[in-house]
C-alpha positions, -999 to 999 in steps of 0.1 A, spaced: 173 -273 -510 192 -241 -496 188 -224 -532 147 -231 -536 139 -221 -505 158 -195 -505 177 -203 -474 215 -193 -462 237 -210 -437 270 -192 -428 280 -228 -410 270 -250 -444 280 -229 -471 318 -225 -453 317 -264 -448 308 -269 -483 332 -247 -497 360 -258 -476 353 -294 -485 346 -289 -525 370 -264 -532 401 -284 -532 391 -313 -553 363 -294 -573 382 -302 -606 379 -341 -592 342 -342 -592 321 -356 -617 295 -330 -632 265 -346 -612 286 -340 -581 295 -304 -596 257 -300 -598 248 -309 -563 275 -284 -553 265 -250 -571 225 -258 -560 242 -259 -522 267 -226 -531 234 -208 -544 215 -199 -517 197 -172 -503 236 -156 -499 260 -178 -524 293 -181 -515 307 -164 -547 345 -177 -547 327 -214 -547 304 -204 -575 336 -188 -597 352 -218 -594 329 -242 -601 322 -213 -635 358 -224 -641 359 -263 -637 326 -262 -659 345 -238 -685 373 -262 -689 351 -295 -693 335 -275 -725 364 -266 -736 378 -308 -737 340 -312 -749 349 -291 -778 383 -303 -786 377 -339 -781 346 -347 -806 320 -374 -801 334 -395 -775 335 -366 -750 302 -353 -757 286 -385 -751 305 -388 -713 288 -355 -700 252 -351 -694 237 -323 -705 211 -319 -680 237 -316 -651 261 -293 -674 226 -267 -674 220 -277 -641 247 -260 -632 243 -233 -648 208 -228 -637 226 -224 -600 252 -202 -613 224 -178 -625 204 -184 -597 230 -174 -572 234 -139 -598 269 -150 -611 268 -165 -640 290 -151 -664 281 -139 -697 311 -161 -715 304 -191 -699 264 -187 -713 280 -185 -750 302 -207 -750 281 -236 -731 254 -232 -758 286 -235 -786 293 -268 -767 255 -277 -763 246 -274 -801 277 -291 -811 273 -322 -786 234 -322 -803 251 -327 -837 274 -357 -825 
């Protein structure tokens, strides 16, 4: 809700980031999702956003090295989702575009 309505809360977005940020690699990519719409509001807490780049990078990576079976465990509506927010926010990197829609075409021809 922060992100749409282009809100900020120095309060929230310190909460969430202290929260999330040490088990970010432990959540599941819905979870991630929720996250990086709550890190991209009106002023996104960048560190948060770079990590969650990062956990998302690596889960493409095991999406591309582990074939069919992985691509079938992540959603991709959450895995754009995210980086919706990412871009949102103004950080998405440029890698991460490229190589999610490698791991996006791929998982469409499992």
């Amino acid at each position: 809700s922060f992100a749409r309505l282009r809100l900020s809360s120095a309060g929230f977005m310190q909460a969430l980031a202290g929260h999330a940020m040490p088990e970010l690699s432990d959540f599941g990519t819905e979870d991630l999702l929720l996250i990086a719409l709550g890190a991209a509001g009106q002023d996104p807490h960048v560190e948060l956003i770079e990590e969650i780049q990062a956990v998302l990078s690596e889960r493409l990576d095991l999406l591309m090295l582990n074939g069919p079976e992985a691509r079938a465990s992540e959603s991709q509506k959450e895995m754009l989702g995210i980086l919706w927010a990412c871009e949102f926010a103004g950080l998405l990197r440029a890698g991460l575009r490229v190589k999610a829609g490698h791991a996006m075409r791929a998982k469409g021809k499992a």
